[in-house]
C-alpha positions in Angstrom: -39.5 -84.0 3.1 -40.8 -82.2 -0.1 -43.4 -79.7 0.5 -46.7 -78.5 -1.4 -48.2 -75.0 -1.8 -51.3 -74.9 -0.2 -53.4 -72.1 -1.3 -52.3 -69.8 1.2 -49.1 -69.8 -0.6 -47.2 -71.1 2.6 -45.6 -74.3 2.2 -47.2 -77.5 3.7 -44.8 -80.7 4.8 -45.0 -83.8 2.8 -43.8 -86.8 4.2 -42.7 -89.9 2.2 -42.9 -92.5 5.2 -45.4 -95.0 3.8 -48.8 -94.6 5.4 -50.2 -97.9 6.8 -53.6 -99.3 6.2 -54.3 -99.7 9.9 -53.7 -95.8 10.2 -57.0 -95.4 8.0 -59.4 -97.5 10.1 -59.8 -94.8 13.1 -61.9 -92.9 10.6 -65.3 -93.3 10.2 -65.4 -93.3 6.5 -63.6 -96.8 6.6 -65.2 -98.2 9.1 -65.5 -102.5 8.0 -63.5 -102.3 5.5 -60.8 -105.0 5.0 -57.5 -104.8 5.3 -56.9 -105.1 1.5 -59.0 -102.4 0.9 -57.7 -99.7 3.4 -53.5 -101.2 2.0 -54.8 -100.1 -0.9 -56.3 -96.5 0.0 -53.4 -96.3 2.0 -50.6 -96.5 -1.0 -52.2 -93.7 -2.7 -52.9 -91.1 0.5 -50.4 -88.6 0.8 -49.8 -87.4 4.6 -49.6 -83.5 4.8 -48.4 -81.4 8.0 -49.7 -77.7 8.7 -48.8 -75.5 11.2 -51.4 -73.6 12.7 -53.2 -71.1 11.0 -52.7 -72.2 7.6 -55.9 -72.3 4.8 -56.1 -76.1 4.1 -58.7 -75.1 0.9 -60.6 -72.3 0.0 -64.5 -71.5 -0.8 -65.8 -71.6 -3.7 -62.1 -72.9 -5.5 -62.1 -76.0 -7.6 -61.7 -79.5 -5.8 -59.4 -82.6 -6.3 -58.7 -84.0 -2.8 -60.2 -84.5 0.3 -58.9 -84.5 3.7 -58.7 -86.6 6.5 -57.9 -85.4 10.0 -55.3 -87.4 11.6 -54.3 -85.0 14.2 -55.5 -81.4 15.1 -58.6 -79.0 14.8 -59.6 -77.1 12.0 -62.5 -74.3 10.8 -64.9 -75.0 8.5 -65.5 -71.6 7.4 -68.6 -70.3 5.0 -68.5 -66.4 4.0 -66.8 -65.4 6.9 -68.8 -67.4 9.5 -67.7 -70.7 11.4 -69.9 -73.3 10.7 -67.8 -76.2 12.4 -64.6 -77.4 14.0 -63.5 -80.6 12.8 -60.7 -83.2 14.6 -59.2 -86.3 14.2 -60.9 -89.2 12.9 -63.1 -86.6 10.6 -62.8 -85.7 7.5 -63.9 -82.6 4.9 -64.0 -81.9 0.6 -65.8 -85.2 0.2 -68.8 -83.2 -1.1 -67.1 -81.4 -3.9 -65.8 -84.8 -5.0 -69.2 -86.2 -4.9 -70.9 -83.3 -7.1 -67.9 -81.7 -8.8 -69.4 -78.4 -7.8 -66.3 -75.7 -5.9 -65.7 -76.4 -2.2 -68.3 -75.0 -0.1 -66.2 -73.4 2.7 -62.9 -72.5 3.4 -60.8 -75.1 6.0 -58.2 -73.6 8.2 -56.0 -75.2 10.6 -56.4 -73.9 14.3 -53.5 -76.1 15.6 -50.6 -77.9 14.2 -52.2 -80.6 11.9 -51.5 -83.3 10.3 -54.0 -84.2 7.3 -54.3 -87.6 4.7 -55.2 -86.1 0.9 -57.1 -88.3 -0.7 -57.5 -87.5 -4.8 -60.5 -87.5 -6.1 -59.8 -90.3 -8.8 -59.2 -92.6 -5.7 -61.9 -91.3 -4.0 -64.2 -91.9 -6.7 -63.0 -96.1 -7.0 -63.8 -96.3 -2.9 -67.2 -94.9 -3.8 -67.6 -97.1 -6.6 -65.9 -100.6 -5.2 -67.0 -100.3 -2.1 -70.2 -99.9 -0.8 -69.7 -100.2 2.2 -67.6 -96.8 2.2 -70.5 -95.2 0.3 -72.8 -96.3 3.4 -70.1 -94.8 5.7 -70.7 -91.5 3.4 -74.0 -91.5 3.9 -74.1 -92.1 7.8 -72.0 -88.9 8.0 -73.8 -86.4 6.0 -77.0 -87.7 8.0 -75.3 -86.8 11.2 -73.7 -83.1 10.1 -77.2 -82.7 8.6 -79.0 -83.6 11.8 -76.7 -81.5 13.3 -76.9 -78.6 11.2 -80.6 -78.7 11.7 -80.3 -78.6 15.7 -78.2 -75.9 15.1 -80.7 -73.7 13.0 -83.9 -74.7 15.4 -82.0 -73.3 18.2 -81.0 -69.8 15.8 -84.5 -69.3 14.6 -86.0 -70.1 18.9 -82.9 -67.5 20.0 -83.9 -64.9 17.2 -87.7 -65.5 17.9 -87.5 -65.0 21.4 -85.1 -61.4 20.7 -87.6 -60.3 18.5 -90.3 -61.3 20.6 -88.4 -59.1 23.6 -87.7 -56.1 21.0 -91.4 -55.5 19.6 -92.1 -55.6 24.1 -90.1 -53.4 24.8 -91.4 -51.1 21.8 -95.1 -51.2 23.0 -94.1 -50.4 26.3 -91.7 -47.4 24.8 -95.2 -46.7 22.5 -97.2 -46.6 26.0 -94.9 -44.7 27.8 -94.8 -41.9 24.9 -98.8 -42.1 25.2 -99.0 -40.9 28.7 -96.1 -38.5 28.8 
């Protein structure tokens, strides 16, 4: 095993067994591609292991990989705040990769988890030989979008109903004043 700093500073496990094409088609992002082409994206993926805990990538630092969960949870963290918990079969830093702007959140493992780095100049020739992969992409940032969006409706609803039972409760606390 040889190991990589992650940015935490802690050491994250390497392993040089050879990962097999077949390994990449639970994930969505691969989803009808052939054989050939997941072999391929397979010889350049490099399986990581993180015990729990441990900051996969951080906010706002520069990108060149992104990860695929092959086993375990992790945080999607924006300034401070959870904004998801991913598993296996998903996958985060795609967007980075995509607009070469810093990652967006900071990932942290909450269990022992295995993850498959992907570089961005291999992720850039799945975008660009495959479109199928690129449609894949696109089906995904639909879904966290439409999720994200269900997730804000119910925020503003929960925040308009509190405020709703504040500036009550102040006009009765107004009233009350009145006749005392």
């Amino acid at each position: 095993m040889s190991a990589r700093r992650p940015v935490d500073g802690k050491l994250a496990r390497m392993s040089n067994e050879t990962l097999h094409g077949s390994e990449l088609r639970g994930f969505e992002l691969f989803e009808n591609l052939s054989d050939d082409e997941l072999s391929l994206i397979a010889k350049e993926t490099v399986r990581r292991a993180y015990a729990a805990g441990r900051i996969v990538c951080e906010e706002d630092s520069a990108s060149d990989s992104m990860f695929l969960i092959k086993s375990g949870t992790v945080d999607i963290i924006k300034q401070g705040v959870s904004l998801a918990e991913l598993g296996p079969g998903d996958y985060f830093g795609e967007m980075s990769l995509i607009t070469g702007a810093p990652r967006n959140a900071t990932v942290t493992t909450l269990e022992p988890s295995v993850l498959l780095e992907i570089s961005a100049p291999v992720f850039h020739v799945i975008v660009e030989r495959s479109p199928q992969a690129t449609r894949n992409l696109l089906m995904t940032f639909d879904s966290r979008l439409r999720r994200h969006n269900e997730k804000v409706v119910w925020q503003y609803r929960k925040l308009k109903e509190q405020y709703e039972e504040l500036e009550n409760s102040h006009q009765r606390l107004l009233l009350s004043d009145k006749m005392a």
